[in-house]
ROMARZA-759386 format. One record per residue (C-alpha): residue number from 1; x, z, y. Coordinates in steps of 0.05 Angstrom, whole numbers. Example, Ala and Ser with C-alpha at 12.3 -4.5 7.8 and 13.67 -1.06 7.14 Angstrom:
2
1|246|156|-90
2|273|143|-21
***
This chain:
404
1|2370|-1251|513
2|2325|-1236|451
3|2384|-1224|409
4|2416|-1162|461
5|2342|-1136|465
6|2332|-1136|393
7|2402|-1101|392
8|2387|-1057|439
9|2321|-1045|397
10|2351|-1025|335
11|2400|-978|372
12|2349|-947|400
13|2309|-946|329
14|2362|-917|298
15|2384|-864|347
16|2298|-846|348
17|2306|-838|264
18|2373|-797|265
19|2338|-743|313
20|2277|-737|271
21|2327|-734|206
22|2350|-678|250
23|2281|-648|259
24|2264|-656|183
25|2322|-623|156
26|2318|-557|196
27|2243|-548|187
28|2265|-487|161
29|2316|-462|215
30|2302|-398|236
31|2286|-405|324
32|2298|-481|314
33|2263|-520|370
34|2240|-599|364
35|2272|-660|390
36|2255|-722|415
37|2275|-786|446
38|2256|-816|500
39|2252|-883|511
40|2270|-923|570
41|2268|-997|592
42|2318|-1031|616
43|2306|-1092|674
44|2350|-1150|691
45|2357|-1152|767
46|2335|-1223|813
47|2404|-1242|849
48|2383|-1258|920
49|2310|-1229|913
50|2291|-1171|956
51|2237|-1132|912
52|2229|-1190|853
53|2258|-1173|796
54|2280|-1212|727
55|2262|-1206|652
56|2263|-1142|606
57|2331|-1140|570
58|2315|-1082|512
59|2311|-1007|514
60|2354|-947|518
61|2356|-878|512
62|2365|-833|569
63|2349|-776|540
64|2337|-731|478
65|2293|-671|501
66|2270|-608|462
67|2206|-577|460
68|2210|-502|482
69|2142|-483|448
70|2130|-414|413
71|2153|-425|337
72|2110|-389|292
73|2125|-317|271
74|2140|-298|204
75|2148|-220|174
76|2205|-205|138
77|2202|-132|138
78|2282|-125|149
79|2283|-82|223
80|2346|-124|242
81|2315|-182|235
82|2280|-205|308
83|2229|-240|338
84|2223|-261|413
85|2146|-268|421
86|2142|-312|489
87|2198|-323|537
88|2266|-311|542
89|2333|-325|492
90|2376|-273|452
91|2445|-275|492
92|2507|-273|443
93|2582|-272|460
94|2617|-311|424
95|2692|-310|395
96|2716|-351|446
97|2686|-301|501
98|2636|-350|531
99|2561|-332|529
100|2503|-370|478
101|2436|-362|482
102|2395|-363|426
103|2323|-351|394
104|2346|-344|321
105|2341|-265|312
106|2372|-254|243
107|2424|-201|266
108|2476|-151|221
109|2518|-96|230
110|2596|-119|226
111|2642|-66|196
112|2656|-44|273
113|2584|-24|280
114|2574|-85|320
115|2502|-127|323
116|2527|-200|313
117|2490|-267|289
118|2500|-303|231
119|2543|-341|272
120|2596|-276|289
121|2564|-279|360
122|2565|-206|387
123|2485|-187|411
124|2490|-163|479
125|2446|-117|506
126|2448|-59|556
127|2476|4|555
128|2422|68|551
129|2409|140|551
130|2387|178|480
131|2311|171|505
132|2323|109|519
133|2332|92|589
134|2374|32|618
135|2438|63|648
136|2464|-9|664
137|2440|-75|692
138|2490|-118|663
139|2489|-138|588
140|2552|-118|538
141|2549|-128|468
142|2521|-74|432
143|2550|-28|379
144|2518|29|336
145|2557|92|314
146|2554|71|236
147|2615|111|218
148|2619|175|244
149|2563|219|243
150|2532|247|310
151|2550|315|335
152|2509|379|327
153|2476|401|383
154|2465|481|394
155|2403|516|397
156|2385|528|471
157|2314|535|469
158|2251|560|419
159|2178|554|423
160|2135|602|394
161|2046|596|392
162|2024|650|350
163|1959|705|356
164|1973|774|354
165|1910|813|329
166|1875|848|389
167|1841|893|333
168|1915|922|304
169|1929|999|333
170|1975|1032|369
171|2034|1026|319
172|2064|1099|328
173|1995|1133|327
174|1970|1089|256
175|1964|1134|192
176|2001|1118|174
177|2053|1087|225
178|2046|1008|225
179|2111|989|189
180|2159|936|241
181|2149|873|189
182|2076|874|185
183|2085|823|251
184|2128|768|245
185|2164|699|244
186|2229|671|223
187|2263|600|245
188|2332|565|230
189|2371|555|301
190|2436|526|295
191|2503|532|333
192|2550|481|365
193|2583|468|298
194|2517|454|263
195|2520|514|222
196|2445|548|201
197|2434|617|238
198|2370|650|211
199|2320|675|273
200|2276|726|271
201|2232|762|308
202|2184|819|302
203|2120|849|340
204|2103|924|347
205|2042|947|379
206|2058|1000|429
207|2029|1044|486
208|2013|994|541
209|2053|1021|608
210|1986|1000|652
211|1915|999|635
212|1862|946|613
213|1932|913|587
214|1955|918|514
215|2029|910|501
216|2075|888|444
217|2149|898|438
218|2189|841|413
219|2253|850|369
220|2298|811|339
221|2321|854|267
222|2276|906|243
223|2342|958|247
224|2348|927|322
225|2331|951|393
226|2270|916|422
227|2291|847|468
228|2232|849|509
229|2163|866|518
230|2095|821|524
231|2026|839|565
232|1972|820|553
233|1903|821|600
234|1830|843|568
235|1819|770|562
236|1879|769|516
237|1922|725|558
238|1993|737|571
239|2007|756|625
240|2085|768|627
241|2137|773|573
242|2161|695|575
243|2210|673|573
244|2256|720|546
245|2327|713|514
246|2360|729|457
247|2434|729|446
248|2460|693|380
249|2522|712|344
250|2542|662|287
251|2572|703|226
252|2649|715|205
253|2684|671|190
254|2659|623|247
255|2693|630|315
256|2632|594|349
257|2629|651|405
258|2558|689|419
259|2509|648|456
260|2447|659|494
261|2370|625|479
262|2312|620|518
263|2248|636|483
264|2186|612|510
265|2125|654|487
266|2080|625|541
267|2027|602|496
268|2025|672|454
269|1948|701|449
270|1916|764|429
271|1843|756|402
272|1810|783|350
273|1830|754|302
274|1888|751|236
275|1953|748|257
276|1978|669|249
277|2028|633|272
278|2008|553|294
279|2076|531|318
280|2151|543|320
281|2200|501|345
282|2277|489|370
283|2319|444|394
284|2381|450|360
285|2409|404|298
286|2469|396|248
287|2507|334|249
288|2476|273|214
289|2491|201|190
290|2452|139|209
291|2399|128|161
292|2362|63|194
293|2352|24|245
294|2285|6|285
295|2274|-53|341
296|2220|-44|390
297|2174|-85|426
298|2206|-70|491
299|2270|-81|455
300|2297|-8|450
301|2342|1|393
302|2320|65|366
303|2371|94|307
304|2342|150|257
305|2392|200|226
306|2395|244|162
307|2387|306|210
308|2317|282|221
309|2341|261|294
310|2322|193|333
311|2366|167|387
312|2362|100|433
313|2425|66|419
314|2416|17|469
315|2366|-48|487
316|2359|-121|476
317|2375|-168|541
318|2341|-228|547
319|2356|-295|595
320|2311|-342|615
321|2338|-412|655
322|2300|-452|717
323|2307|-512|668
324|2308|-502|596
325|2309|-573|584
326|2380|-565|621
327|2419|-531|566
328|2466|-553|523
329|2451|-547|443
330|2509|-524|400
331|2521|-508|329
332|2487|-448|296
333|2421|-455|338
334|2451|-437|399
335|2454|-460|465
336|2503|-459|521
337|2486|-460|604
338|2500|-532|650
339|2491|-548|721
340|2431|-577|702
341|2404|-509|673
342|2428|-458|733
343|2444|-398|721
344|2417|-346|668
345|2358|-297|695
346|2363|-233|651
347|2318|-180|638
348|2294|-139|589
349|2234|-158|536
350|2164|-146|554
351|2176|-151|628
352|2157|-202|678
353|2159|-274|643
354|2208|-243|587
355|2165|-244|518
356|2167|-178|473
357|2205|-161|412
358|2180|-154|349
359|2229|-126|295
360|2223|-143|223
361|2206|-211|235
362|2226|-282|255
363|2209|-340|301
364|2199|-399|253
365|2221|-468|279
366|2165|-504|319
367|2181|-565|282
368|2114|-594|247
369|2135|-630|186
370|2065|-675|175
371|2081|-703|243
372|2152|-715|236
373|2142|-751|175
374|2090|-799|205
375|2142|-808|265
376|2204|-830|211
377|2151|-878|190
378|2138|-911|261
379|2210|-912|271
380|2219|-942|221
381|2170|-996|232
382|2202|-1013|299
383|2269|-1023|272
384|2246|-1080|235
385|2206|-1105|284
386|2268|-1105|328
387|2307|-1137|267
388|2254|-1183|259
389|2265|-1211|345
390|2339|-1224|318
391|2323|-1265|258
392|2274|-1306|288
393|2323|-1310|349
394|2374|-1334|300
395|2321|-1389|268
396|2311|-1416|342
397|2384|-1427|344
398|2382|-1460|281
399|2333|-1512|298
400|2365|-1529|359
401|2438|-1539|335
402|2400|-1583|275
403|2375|-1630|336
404|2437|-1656|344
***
Protein backbone atom coordinates (compact mmCIF):
# COMPACT_ATOMS: atom_id res chain seq x y z
CA UNK A 1 0.00 0.00 0.00
CA UNK A 2 2.87 2.52 0.60
CA UNK A 3 4.16 2.05 -2.81
CA UNK A 4 0.38 3.14 -4.71
CA UNK A 5 0.28 6.05 -2.05
CA UNK A 6 3.64 7.20 -2.78
CA UNK A 7 2.51 6.81 -6.49
CA UNK A 8 -0.36 8.45 -6.08
CA UNK A 9 1.89 11.14 -4.21
CA UNK A 10 4.14 11.99 -6.86
CA UNK A 11 1.19 12.22 -9.37
CA UNK A 12 -0.29 14.41 -7.46
CA UNK A 13 3.23 16.36 -6.91
CA UNK A 14 3.72 16.61 -10.24
CA UNK A 15 0.36 17.59 -11.57
CA UNK A 16 0.60 20.55 -8.31
CA UNK A 17 4.25 21.68 -10.14
CA UNK A 18 2.95 21.63 -13.83
CA UNK A 19 0.00 24.19 -12.77
CA UNK A 20 2.30 26.50 -10.98
CA UNK A 21 4.83 26.18 -14.18
CA UNK A 22 1.58 27.32 -15.68
CA UNK A 23 1.14 30.24 -13.25
CA UNK A 24 4.95 31.26 -13.54
CA UNK A 25 5.08 31.48 -17.14
CA UNK A 26 2.09 33.80 -17.79
CA UNK A 27 2.90 36.18 -14.96
CA UNK A 28 2.82 38.47 -17.59
CA UNK A 29 -0.53 37.52 -19.47
CA UNK A 30 -2.59 40.26 -19.90
CA UNK A 31 -6.35 39.29 -17.69
CA UNK A 32 -4.59 35.94 -16.72
CA UNK A 33 -6.16 34.55 -13.53
CA UNK A 34 -4.24 32.00 -10.92
CA UNK A 35 -4.56 28.33 -10.55
CA UNK A 36 -4.42 25.91 -8.11
CA UNK A 37 -4.81 22.37 -7.08
CA UNK A 38 -6.59 20.96 -4.79
CA UNK A 39 -5.86 18.18 -3.01
CA UNK A 40 -7.93 15.34 -1.98
CA UNK A 41 -7.55 12.08 0.06
CA UNK A 42 -8.42 9.10 -0.93
CA UNK A 43 -9.84 6.19 1.80
CA UNK A 44 -9.86 2.47 1.46
CA UNK A 45 -13.37 1.27 2.39
CA UNK A 46 -14.00 -1.68 5.57
CA UNK A 47 -15.83 -4.63 3.63
CA UNK A 48 -18.62 -5.66 5.99
CA UNK A 49 -18.29 -2.53 8.32
CA UNK A 50 -21.18 -0.17 8.58
CA UNK A 51 -19.52 3.34 9.31
CA UNK A 52 -15.65 1.90 9.95
CA UNK A 53 -13.56 2.56 7.48
CA UNK A 54 -9.89 1.28 6.33
CA UNK A 55 -6.42 2.92 5.78
CA UNK A 56 -5.49 6.06 3.64
CA UNK A 57 -4.41 4.86 0.15
CA UNK A 58 -2.66 8.38 -1.33
CA UNK A 59 -4.10 11.54 -2.76
CA UNK A 60 -5.75 12.84 -5.80
CA UNK A 61 -6.76 15.69 -7.47
CA UNK A 62 -10.29 16.64 -7.95
CA UNK A 63 -9.86 19.73 -8.93
CA UNK A 64 -7.76 22.68 -10.38
CA UNK A 65 -9.61 25.95 -9.47
CA UNK A 66 -8.79 29.63 -10.48
CA UNK A 67 -8.82 32.58 -8.48
CA UNK A 68 -11.21 35.28 -9.91
CA UNK A 69 -9.53 38.24 -7.99
CA UNK A 70 -9.07 41.79 -9.53
CA UNK A 71 -5.58 41.69 -11.43
CA UNK A 72 -3.84 44.87 -11.10
CA UNK A 73 -4.35 47.67 -13.62
CA UNK A 74 -1.74 48.92 -15.72
CA UNK A 75 -1.86 52.26 -18.22
CA UNK A 76 -0.90 51.86 -21.51
CA UNK A 77 -2.23 54.94 -22.96
CA UNK A 78 -3.48 53.07 -26.36
CA UNK A 79 -7.66 53.87 -26.12
CA UNK A 80 -8.22 50.34 -27.59
CA UNK A 81 -6.61 48.81 -25.14
CA UNK A 82 -9.28 47.84 -22.01
CA UNK A 83 -9.60 47.34 -18.64
CA UNK A 84 -12.64 45.70 -16.77
CA UNK A 85 -12.27 47.30 -13.19
CA UNK A 86 -14.55 44.74 -11.01
CA UNK A 87 -16.95 42.27 -12.42
CA UNK A 88 -17.96 40.96 -15.49
CA UNK A 89 -15.87 39.29 -18.76
CA UNK A 90 -15.34 40.80 -22.35
CA UNK A 91 -17.64 38.49 -24.59
CA UNK A 92 -15.91 37.57 -28.06
CA UNK A 93 -17.27 35.47 -30.93
CA UNK A 94 -15.16 33.41 -32.18
CA UNK A 95 -14.43 31.94 -35.79
CA UNK A 96 -16.19 28.99 -35.15
CA UNK A 97 -19.40 31.13 -34.07
CA UNK A 98 -19.48 30.00 -30.43
CA UNK A 99 -19.17 32.69 -27.67
CA UNK A 100 -15.70 33.26 -25.20
CA UNK A 101 -15.53 35.26 -22.51
CA UNK A 102 -12.62 36.97 -21.63
CA UNK A 103 -10.82 39.67 -19.34
CA UNK A 104 -7.78 40.29 -21.60
CA UNK A 105 -8.80 43.79 -23.22
CA UNK A 106 -6.07 44.32 -25.86
CA UNK A 107 -8.54 44.85 -28.87
CA UNK A 108 -7.76 46.13 -32.80
CA UNK A 109 -9.50 47.22 -35.67
CA UNK A 110 -9.49 44.30 -38.50
CA UNK A 111 -9.45 45.70 -42.07
CA UNK A 112 -13.47 45.26 -41.94
CA UNK A 113 -13.64 47.87 -39.23
CA UNK A 114 -14.24 45.10 -36.84
CA UNK A 115 -13.09 45.20 -32.85
CA UNK A 116 -11.45 41.66 -32.47
CA UNK A 117 -8.85 40.17 -29.84
CA UNK A 118 -5.58 39.14 -30.42
CA UNK A 119 -7.10 35.96 -30.74
CA UNK A 120 -9.45 37.09 -34.13
CA UNK A 121 -12.44 36.89 -31.60
CA UNK A 122 -15.04 39.54 -32.79
CA UNK A 123 -15.86 42.05 -29.46
CA UNK A 124 -19.48 42.08 -29.13
CA UNK A 125 -21.20 44.77 -27.83
CA UNK A 126 -24.59 46.48 -28.39
CA UNK A 127 -25.95 48.39 -30.95
CA UNK A 128 -26.55 52.45 -30.10
CA UNK A 129 -27.77 55.74 -31.13
CA UNK A 130 -25.05 58.73 -32.11
CA UNK A 131 -25.50 60.09 -28.38
CA UNK A 132 -25.06 57.06 -27.33
CA UNK A 133 -28.04 55.27 -26.21
CA UNK A 134 -28.55 51.35 -26.26
CA UNK A 135 -31.00 50.65 -29.16
CA UNK A 136 -30.59 46.79 -28.46
CA UNK A 137 -30.49 44.36 -25.58
CA UNK A 138 -28.76 41.66 -27.21
CA UNK A 139 -24.92 41.80 -27.90
CA UNK A 140 -23.47 41.61 -31.76
CA UNK A 141 -20.03 42.15 -32.53
CA UNK A 142 -19.20 45.55 -33.08
CA UNK A 143 -17.83 47.33 -36.15
CA UNK A 144 -16.67 51.03 -36.72
CA UNK A 145 -17.12 52.93 -40.06
CA UNK A 146 -13.13 53.08 -40.70
CA UNK A 147 -13.51 53.39 -44.45
CA UNK A 148 -15.92 55.58 -45.57
CA UNK A 149 -16.26 58.84 -44.17
CA UNK A 150 -19.62 59.96 -42.41
CA UNK A 151 -22.16 61.98 -44.26
CA UNK A 152 -22.65 65.75 -44.04
CA UNK A 153 -25.37 66.83 -42.21
CA UNK A 154 -27.27 70.26 -43.32
CA UNK A 155 -27.60 73.24 -41.40
CA UNK A 156 -31.08 73.31 -39.73
CA UNK A 157 -30.59 75.42 -36.93
CA UNK A 158 -28.28 78.68 -35.59
CA UNK A 159 -27.79 80.26 -32.33
CA UNK A 160 -27.02 83.71 -31.99
CA UNK A 161 -26.18 85.74 -28.11
CA UNK A 162 -25.08 89.07 -29.03
CA UNK A 163 -25.85 92.91 -27.35
CA UNK A 164 -27.17 95.41 -29.46
CA UNK A 165 -26.24 98.93 -28.08
CA UNK A 166 -29.38 100.53 -26.38
CA UNK A 167 -27.41 103.95 -26.83
CA UNK A 168 -27.18 103.62 -31.00
CA UNK A 169 -30.00 106.05 -32.79
CA UNK A 170 -32.62 105.78 -34.91
CA UNK A 171 -30.68 104.63 -38.05
CA UNK A 172 -32.68 106.76 -40.78
CA UNK A 173 -32.74 109.96 -38.59
CA UNK A 174 -28.47 109.67 -37.72
CA UNK A 175 -26.33 112.45 -39.40
CA UNK A 176 -25.49 111.07 -40.92
CA UNK A 177 -27.61 107.82 -41.65
CA UNK A 178 -26.10 104.75 -39.66
CA UNK A 179 -24.61 102.76 -42.57
CA UNK A 180 -26.38 98.68 -42.61
CA UNK A 181 -22.74 97.02 -41.68
CA UNK A 182 -22.06 98.99 -38.64
CA UNK A 183 -24.18 95.84 -36.88
CA UNK A 184 -23.23 92.53 -37.59
CA UNK A 185 -22.17 88.79 -37.65
CA UNK A 186 -21.18 86.25 -40.14
CA UNK A 187 -21.12 82.17 -39.68
CA UNK A 188 -20.32 79.14 -42.07
CA UNK A 189 -23.68 76.87 -42.43
CA UNK A 190 -23.38 74.09 -44.64
CA UNK A 191 -25.73 72.13 -46.99
CA UNK A 192 -26.62 68.44 -47.37
CA UNK A 193 -23.54 67.88 -49.51
CA UNK A 194 -21.20 69.42 -47.00
CA UNK A 195 -20.42 72.34 -49.03
CA UNK A 196 -19.53 75.90 -46.96
CA UNK A 197 -22.39 78.58 -47.38
CA UNK A 198 -21.28 81.91 -45.82
CA UNK A 199 -24.26 83.46 -43.27
CA UNK A 200 -24.73 86.70 -42.54
CA UNK A 201 -26.80 88.86 -40.88
CA UNK A 202 -27.21 92.49 -40.20
CA UNK A 203 -29.03 94.92 -37.54
CA UNK A 204 -30.56 98.33 -38.34
CA UNK A 205 -32.02 100.46 -35.77
CA UNK A 206 -35.42 101.58 -36.77
CA UNK A 207 -38.64 103.45 -35.64
CA UNK A 208 -40.13 101.12 -33.02
CA UNK A 209 -43.97 100.38 -34.23
CA UNK A 210 -45.06 100.67 -30.24
CA UNK A 211 -43.76 102.67 -27.52
CA UNK A 212 -41.38 102.11 -24.46
CA UNK A 213 -40.11 99.28 -27.08
CA UNK A 214 -37.01 99.81 -29.32
CA UNK A 215 -36.86 97.74 -32.50
CA UNK A 216 -34.16 96.38 -34.86
CA UNK A 217 -34.64 94.95 -38.28
CA UNK A 218 -32.73 91.88 -39.14
CA UNK A 219 -31.38 91.17 -42.75
CA UNK A 220 -29.59 88.79 -44.28
CA UNK A 221 -27.26 90.87 -47.28
CA UNK A 222 -26.77 94.46 -46.88
CA UNK A 223 -28.44 94.83 -50.73
CA UNK A 224 -31.35 92.48 -49.16
CA UNK A 225 -34.91 93.05 -47.83
CA UNK A 226 -35.17 92.80 -44.07
CA UNK A 227 -36.10 88.84 -42.71
CA UNK A 228 -37.59 89.94 -39.61
CA UNK A 229 -37.82 92.32 -36.92
CA UNK A 230 -36.74 92.12 -32.97
CA UNK A 231 -38.45 94.13 -29.84
CA UNK A 232 -37.11 94.86 -27.30
CA UNK A 233 -38.78 96.09 -23.67
CA UNK A 234 -37.15 99.28 -21.57
CA UNK A 235 -35.47 96.62 -19.65
CA UNK A 236 -33.77 95.59 -22.85
CA UNK A 237 -35.24 92.18 -23.09
CA UNK A 238 -36.59 90.69 -26.11
CA UNK A 239 -39.51 90.43 -26.29
CA UNK A 240 -40.40 88.89 -29.82
CA UNK A 241 -38.41 88.47 -32.98
CA UNK A 242 -37.24 84.61 -32.29
CA UNK A 243 -37.11 82.49 -33.92
CA UNK A 244 -37.11 83.58 -37.25
CA UNK A 245 -36.06 81.84 -40.63
CA UNK A 246 -33.95 82.39 -43.26
CA UNK A 247 -34.01 80.61 -46.55
CA UNK A 248 -30.55 79.30 -47.91
CA UNK A 249 -29.68 78.91 -51.48
CA UNK A 250 -26.29 77.06 -52.17
CA UNK A 251 -24.49 78.72 -55.28
CA UNK A 252 -24.32 77.50 -59.11
CA UNK A 253 -23.13 74.98 -59.89
CA UNK A 254 -24.64 72.95 -56.92
CA UNK A 255 -28.14 71.51 -57.41
CA UNK A 256 -28.57 71.19 -53.54
CA UNK A 257 -32.17 72.93 -53.77
CA UNK A 258 -32.98 76.14 -51.37
CA UNK A 259 -33.57 75.23 -47.81
CA UNK A 260 -35.01 76.83 -44.86
CA UNK A 261 -33.13 77.56 -41.09
CA UNK A 262 -34.39 78.36 -37.92
CA UNK A 263 -32.59 81.10 -36.09
CA UNK A 264 -32.95 81.35 -32.56
CA UNK A 265 -32.18 84.93 -31.25
CA UNK A 266 -33.77 84.23 -27.86
CA UNK A 267 -30.90 85.20 -25.82
CA UNK A 268 -30.24 88.66 -27.91
CA UNK A 269 -29.98 91.87 -25.34
CA UNK A 270 -29.97 95.54 -25.69
CA UNK A 271 -28.03 97.42 -22.86
CA UNK A 272 -25.91 100.02 -22.83
CA UNK A 273 -23.32 98.90 -23.85
CA UNK A 274 -20.68 98.10 -27.24
CA UNK A 275 -22.07 96.06 -29.60
CA UNK A 276 -20.44 92.24 -29.08
CA UNK A 277 -21.20 89.23 -30.03
CA UNK A 278 -20.59 86.17 -27.15
CA UNK A 279 -21.78 83.23 -29.13
CA UNK A 280 -22.69 81.74 -32.55
CA UNK A 281 -23.44 78.49 -33.32
CA UNK A 282 -24.92 75.72 -35.94
CA UNK A 283 -25.50 72.49 -36.37
CA UNK A 284 -24.53 71.55 -39.65
CA UNK A 285 -21.07 69.71 -40.81
CA UNK A 286 -19.05 68.49 -43.96
CA UNK A 287 -18.25 64.94 -44.18
CA UNK A 288 -15.26 63.65 -42.10
CA UNK A 289 -12.99 60.61 -41.56
CA UNK A 290 -12.39 58.82 -38.29
CA UNK A 291 -9.60 60.31 -36.57
CA UNK A 292 -9.64 58.18 -33.08
CA UNK A 293 -11.15 56.20 -30.99
CA UNK A 294 -12.17 56.68 -27.15
CA UNK A 295 -13.54 53.86 -24.55
CA UNK A 296 -15.58 55.00 -21.68
CA UNK A 297 -16.10 54.03 -18.26
CA UNK A 298 -19.57 53.02 -18.95
CA UNK A 299 -18.25 51.37 -21.98
CA UNK A 300 -19.54 53.77 -24.76
CA UNK A 301 -17.43 53.69 -27.77
CA UNK A 302 -17.22 57.21 -28.66
CA UNK A 303 -15.42 57.82 -32.36
CA UNK A 304 -13.98 61.49 -33.11
CA UNK A 305 -13.84 62.63 -36.81
CA UNK A 306 -11.76 65.15 -38.88
CA UNK A 307 -15.04 67.31 -39.11
CA UNK A 308 -14.58 68.03 -35.46
CA UNK A 309 -17.68 65.64 -34.88
CA UNK A 310 -18.09 62.82 -32.01
CA UNK A 311 -20.43 59.96 -32.44
CA UNK A 312 -21.26 56.76 -30.13
CA UNK A 313 -20.47 53.93 -32.27
CA UNK A 314 -21.80 51.51 -30.05
CA UNK A 315 -21.03 49.89 -26.22
CA UNK A 316 -19.15 47.23 -24.54
CA UNK A 317 -21.36 44.04 -23.16
CA UNK A 318 -20.26 42.40 -20.34
CA UNK A 319 -21.34 38.66 -18.82
CA UNK A 320 -21.06 37.63 -15.55
CA UNK A 321 -21.78 33.59 -14.57
CA UNK A 322 -23.61 32.13 -11.10
CA UNK A 323 -20.31 30.09 -10.89
CA UNK A 324 -17.17 31.38 -12.27
CA UNK A 325 -15.33 28.56 -10.96
CA UNK A 326 -17.73 26.62 -13.58
CA UNK A 327 -16.11 27.71 -16.81
CA UNK A 328 -14.10 26.13 -18.98
CA UNK A 329 -10.41 27.75 -19.76
CA UNK A 330 -9.33 27.72 -23.35
CA UNK A 331 -6.46 28.96 -25.32
CA UNK A 332 -5.80 32.71 -25.70
CA UNK A 333 -7.11 33.61 -22.10
CA UNK A 334 -10.46 32.79 -22.80
CA UNK A 335 -13.08 30.98 -21.40
CA UNK A 336 -16.04 29.05 -22.60
CA UNK A 337 -19.67 28.44 -20.61
CA UNK A 338 -20.57 24.57 -18.89
CA UNK A 339 -23.44 23.23 -17.03
CA UNK A 340 -21.59 23.81 -14.17
CA UNK A 341 -21.33 27.65 -14.95
CA UNK A 342 -25.18 28.42 -16.17
CA UNK A 343 -25.86 30.59 -18.32
CA UNK A 344 -24.21 34.11 -19.12
CA UNK A 345 -25.92 37.30 -17.28
CA UNK A 346 -25.12 40.31 -19.54
CA UNK A 347 -25.16 43.81 -19.00
CA UNK A 348 -23.49 46.76 -19.63
CA UNK A 349 -20.26 48.13 -17.52
CA UNK A 350 -20.79 50.23 -14.53
CA UNK A 351 -24.16 48.79 -13.77
CA UNK A 352 -25.35 46.56 -11.10
CA UNK A 353 -22.45 43.95 -10.16
CA UNK A 354 -20.81 44.68 -13.78
CA UNK A 355 -17.30 46.61 -13.05
CA UNK A 356 -16.48 49.79 -15.24
CA UNK A 357 -14.29 50.29 -18.16
CA UNK A 358 -11.32 52.00 -18.27
CA UNK A 359 -9.73 52.58 -21.77
CA UNK A 360 -6.10 52.94 -22.27
CA UNK A 361 -5.26 50.40 -19.91
CA UNK A 362 -5.00 46.71 -18.91
CA UNK A 363 -5.91 44.21 -16.21
CA UNK A 364 -2.56 42.63 -15.24
CA UNK A 365 -2.63 38.92 -14.27
CA UNK A 366 -3.38 38.39 -10.53
CA UNK A 367 -0.66 35.91 -10.45
CA UNK A 368 1.97 36.86 -7.54
CA UNK A 369 5.26 35.60 -8.60
CA UNK A 370 7.14 35.70 -4.86
CA UNK A 371 4.40 33.26 -3.85
CA UNK A 372 4.42 31.03 -6.69
CA UNK A 373 7.95 30.59 -6.46
CA UNK A 374 7.85 29.54 -2.75
CA UNK A 375 4.87 27.09 -3.82
CA UNK A 376 7.31 25.31 -6.80
CA UNK A 377 9.56 24.95 -3.88
CA UNK A 378 7.01 23.05 -1.49
CA UNK A 379 6.02 21.01 -4.36
CA UNK A 380 8.79 20.19 -4.90
CA UNK A 381 9.65 19.11 -1.46
CA UNK A 382 6.65 16.73 -1.37
CA UNK A 383 7.56 14.94 -4.44
CA UNK A 384 10.49 13.65 -2.79
CA UNK A 385 9.04 13.02 0.17
CA UNK A 386 6.53 10.91 -1.74
CA UNK A 387 9.63 9.35 -3.63
CA UNK A 388 11.24 8.92 -0.56
CA UNK A 389 7.72 6.41 0.94
CA UNK A 390 8.67 4.31 -2.32
CA UNK A 391 12.28 3.76 -1.68
CA UNK A 392 12.05 2.97 1.73
CA UNK A 393 8.96 0.78 0.70
CA UNK A 394 11.24 -0.90 -1.72
CA UNK A 395 14.10 -1.38 1.20
CA UNK A 396 11.32 -3.15 3.39
CA UNK A 397 10.87 -5.51 0.59
CA UNK A 398 14.39 -6.05 0.39
CA UNK A 399 14.95 -7.10 3.84
CA UNK A 400 12.23 -9.37 3.81
CA UNK A 401 12.98 -11.41 0.54
CA UNK A 402 16.79 -11.46 2.18
CA UNK A 403 15.04 -13.52 5.20
CA UNK A 404 14.73 -16.27 3.29
Amino acid sequence: MTSQSGLSGLAAASRNLDVIGNNIANANTVGMKASRVEFSEVVAASLGASGGSGGGIGVSVPTVSQSFSQGNITMTGNNLDVAINGGGFFQLQLADGTTAYSRAGQFKLDSQGNMVSNTGGKVMGYKTTTAGVPTSVSAAPLKLPTSAPIAAKSTSSISAEFNLDARAPIASTAVPPTPLSTYGTALTAYDSQGVTLPVSLYFTKVTPAAAATDQWNVYDSLTGTSVGSLVFDATGKLTSGSPMTLNLTPPAPSTVPAFPVTVDLSKVTQYGANFSVSNLTQDGYPPGSLTSIKIGNDGIITTNYSNGQSQAGGMLALADFRNVQGLAQVDGGNWVETFASGQPVQGQPGQGKFGVTQSGALEDSNIDLTAELVNMMTAQRAYQASAQTIKTQDAVMQTLVNMH
